[in-house]
C-alpha positions in Angstrom: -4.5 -13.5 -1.9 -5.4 -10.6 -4.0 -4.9 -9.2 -7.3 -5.6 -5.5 -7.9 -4.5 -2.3 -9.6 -5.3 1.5 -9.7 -3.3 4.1 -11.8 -4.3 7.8 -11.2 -2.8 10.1 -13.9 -2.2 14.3 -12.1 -1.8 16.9 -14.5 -0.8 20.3 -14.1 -2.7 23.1 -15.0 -1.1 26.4 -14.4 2.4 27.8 -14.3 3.4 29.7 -11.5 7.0 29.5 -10.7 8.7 32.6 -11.2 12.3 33.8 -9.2 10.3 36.1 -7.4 6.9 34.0 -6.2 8.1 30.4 -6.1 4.0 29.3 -5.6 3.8 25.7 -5.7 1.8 24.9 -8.9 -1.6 23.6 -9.2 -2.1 19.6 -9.1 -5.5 17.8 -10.6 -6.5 14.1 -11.3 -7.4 14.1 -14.8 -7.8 10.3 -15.0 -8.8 7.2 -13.1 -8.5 3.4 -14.0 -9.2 0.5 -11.7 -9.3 -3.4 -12.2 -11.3 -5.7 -9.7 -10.4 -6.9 -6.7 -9.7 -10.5 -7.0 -7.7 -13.9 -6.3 -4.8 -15.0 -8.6 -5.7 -17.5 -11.0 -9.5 -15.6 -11.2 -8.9 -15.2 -14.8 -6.4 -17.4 -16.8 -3.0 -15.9 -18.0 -3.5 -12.8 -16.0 -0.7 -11.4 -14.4 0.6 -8.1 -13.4 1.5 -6.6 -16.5 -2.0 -7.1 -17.9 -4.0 -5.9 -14.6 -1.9 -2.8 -15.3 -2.2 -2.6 -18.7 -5.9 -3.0 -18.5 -6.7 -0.1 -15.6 -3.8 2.1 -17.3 -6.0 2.1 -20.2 -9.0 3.2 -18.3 -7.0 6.0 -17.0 -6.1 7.3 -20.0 -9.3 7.0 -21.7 -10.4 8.6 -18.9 -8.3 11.7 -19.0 -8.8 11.4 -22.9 -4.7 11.4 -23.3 -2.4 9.0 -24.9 0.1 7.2 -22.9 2.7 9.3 -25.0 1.1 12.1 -22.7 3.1 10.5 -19.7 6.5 12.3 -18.6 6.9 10.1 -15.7 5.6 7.3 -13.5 5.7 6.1 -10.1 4.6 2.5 -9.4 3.9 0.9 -6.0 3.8 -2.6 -5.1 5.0 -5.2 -2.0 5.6 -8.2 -3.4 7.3 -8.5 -6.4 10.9 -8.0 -8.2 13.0 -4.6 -8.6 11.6 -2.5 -12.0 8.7 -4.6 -11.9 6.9 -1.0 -12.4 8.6 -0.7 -15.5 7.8 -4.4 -16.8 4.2 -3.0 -16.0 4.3 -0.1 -17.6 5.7 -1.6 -21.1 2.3 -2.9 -22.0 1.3 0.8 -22.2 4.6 2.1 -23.9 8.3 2.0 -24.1 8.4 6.0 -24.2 12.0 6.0 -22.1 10.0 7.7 -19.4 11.5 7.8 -15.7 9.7 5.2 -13.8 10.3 4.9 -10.1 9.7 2.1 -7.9 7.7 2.5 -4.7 7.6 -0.2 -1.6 6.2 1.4 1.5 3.7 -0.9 3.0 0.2 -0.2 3.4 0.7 3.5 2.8 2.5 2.3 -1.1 -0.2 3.4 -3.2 -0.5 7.2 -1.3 3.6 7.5 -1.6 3.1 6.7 -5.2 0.1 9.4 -5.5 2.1 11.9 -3.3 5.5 11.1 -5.3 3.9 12.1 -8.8 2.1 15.6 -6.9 5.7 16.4 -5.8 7.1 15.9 -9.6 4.5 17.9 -10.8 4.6 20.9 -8.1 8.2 21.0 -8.4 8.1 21.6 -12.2 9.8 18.4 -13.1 6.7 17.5 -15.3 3.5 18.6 -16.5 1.7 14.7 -16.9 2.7 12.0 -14.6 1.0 8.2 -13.9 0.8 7.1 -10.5 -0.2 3.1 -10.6 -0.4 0.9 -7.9 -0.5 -2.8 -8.3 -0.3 -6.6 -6.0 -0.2 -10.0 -7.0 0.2 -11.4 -3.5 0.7 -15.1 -2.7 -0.5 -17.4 -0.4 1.0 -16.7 2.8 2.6 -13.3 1.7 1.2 -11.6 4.9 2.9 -14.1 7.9 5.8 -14.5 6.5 9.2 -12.6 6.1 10.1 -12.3 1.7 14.0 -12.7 2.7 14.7 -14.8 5.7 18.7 -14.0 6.1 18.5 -10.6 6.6 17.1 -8.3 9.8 13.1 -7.7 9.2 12.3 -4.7 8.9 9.1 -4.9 11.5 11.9 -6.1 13.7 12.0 -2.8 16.0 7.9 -3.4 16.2 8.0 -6.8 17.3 10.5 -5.9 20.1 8.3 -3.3 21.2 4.9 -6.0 21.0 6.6 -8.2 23.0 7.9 -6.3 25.3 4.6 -4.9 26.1 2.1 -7.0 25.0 4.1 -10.2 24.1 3.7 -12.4 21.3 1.0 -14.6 20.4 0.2 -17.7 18.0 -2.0 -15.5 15.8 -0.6 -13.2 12.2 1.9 -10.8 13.3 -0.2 -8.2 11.5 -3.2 -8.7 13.7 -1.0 -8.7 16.7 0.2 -5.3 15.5 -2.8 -3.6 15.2 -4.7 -5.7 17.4 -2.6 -4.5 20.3 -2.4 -0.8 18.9 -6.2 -1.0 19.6 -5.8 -2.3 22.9 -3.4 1.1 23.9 -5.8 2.5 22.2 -9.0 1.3 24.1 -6.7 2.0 27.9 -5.8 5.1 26.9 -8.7 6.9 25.4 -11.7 4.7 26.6 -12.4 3.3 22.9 -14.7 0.7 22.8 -14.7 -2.7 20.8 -17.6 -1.5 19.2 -16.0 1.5 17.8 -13.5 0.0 15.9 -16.7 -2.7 14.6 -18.3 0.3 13.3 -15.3 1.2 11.2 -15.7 -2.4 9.9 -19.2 -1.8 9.3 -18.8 1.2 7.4 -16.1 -0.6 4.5 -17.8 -3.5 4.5 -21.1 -0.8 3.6 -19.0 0.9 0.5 -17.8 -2.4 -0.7 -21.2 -3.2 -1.4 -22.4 -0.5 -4.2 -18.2 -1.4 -5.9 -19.1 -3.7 -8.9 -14.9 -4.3 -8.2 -14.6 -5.0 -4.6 -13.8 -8.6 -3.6 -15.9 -8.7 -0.9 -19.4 -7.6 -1.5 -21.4 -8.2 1.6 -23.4 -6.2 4.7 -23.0 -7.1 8.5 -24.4 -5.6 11.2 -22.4 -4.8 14.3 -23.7 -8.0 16.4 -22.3 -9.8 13.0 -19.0 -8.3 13.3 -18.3 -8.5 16.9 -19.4 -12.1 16.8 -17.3 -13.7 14.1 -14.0 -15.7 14.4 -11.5 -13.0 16.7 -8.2 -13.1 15.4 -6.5 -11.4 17.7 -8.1 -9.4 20.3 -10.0 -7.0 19.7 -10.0 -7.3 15.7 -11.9 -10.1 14.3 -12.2 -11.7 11.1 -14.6 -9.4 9.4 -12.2 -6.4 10.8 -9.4 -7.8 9.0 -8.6 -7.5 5.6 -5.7 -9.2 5.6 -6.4 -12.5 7.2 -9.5 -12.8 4.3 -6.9 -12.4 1.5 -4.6 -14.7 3.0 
């Protein structure tokens, strides 16, 4: 389980849309927030709104604006209700921005930050928030949200067990896991490789007063701890740590 949140505020700083040079215009982050990496209940009566409230505010402080700066927001998140972006965002303000929901997986927070670019370049704003946020619960990650209605990893699965078939282990280290393995056949890619990769997170998380996980392995350390699911193990996977 995990309970995070980054906003990111973009700002335009020069016009250059005319009808004859239609030159996309320039797009800067002018702010930054973050909250800490950390498991539900870390802090009492903590909950979205407030993890987004509280790295908001860093943001803006940081870009020295005022949330009344805003002209629209995009939100990201997995788990959690429709418009919970805007039930976020209200700690900040209740401006009558446009606020748009984003639900894309692991690549959520870049569709948010990619979304709010776009708004800007295309001249439909000058100041816009992207903020990404996840309360996740236990379990979130092995099991499907809404259980009467087709999955939407359904197509993968098909494929994995057609070609690799399924195992007892998390679907999402089955997924990857076996990507590595095509991977490794097709390209010569060693299970050292991907350990290094590993190795090098683990090595940022260390000097991030708001990582989770704050700790240094070495390769040997890596390739040795519990495997998960072939060839990722534990301290390769994210996911099975915030479980």
């Amino acid at each position: 389980m995990r309970i995070s949140t980054r906003p990111l505020l973009l700002s335009r700083r020069s016009l250059s849309l005319s009808m004859a040079s239609r030159r996309r215009s320039r797009v800067f982050v002018v702010g930054v927030g973050m909250t800490k990496f950390e498991k539900p209940g870390s802090r009492e009566d903590f909950d979205y709104p407030d993890i987004a409230k509280e790295a908001g505010t860093k943001a803006l402080q940081d870009a020295a604006l005022s949330y009344r700066d805003i002209e629209q927001a995009v939100v990201g998140y997995c788990f959690g209700d429709s418009t919970s972006g805007q039930r976020a965002l209200y700690e900040l303000g209740m401006t009558g921005i446009p606020i748009y929901n984003v639900n894309n997986n692991c690549s959520t927070g870049s569709t948010a930050l990619i979304m709010a670019k776009q708004l800007i370049e295309g001249g439909m704003a000058n100041c816009v928030m992207a903020l990404g946020f996840e309360k996740m619960a236990r379990d979130s990650m092995s099991k499907q949200q809404f259980a009467d209605r087709a999955s939407p990893m359904e197509k993968f699965v098909e494929v994995l067990s057609e070609t690799h078939g399924i195992a007892s282990s998390p679907i999402t280290a089955q997924l990857f896991g076996s990507a590595g393995i095509e991977h490794m056949n097709r390209y010569g890619t060693k299970r050292e490789h991907f350990a290094k990769i590993a190795q090098k997170n683990h090595k940022h998380s260390i000097n991030n007063p708001l990582s989770q996980f704050r700790d240094d392995y070495t390769i040997d350390q890596i390739l040795s701890s519990k495997m998960v699911h072939e060839p990722l193990t534990l301290l390769q996977c994210w996911f099975c740590k915030v479980i």
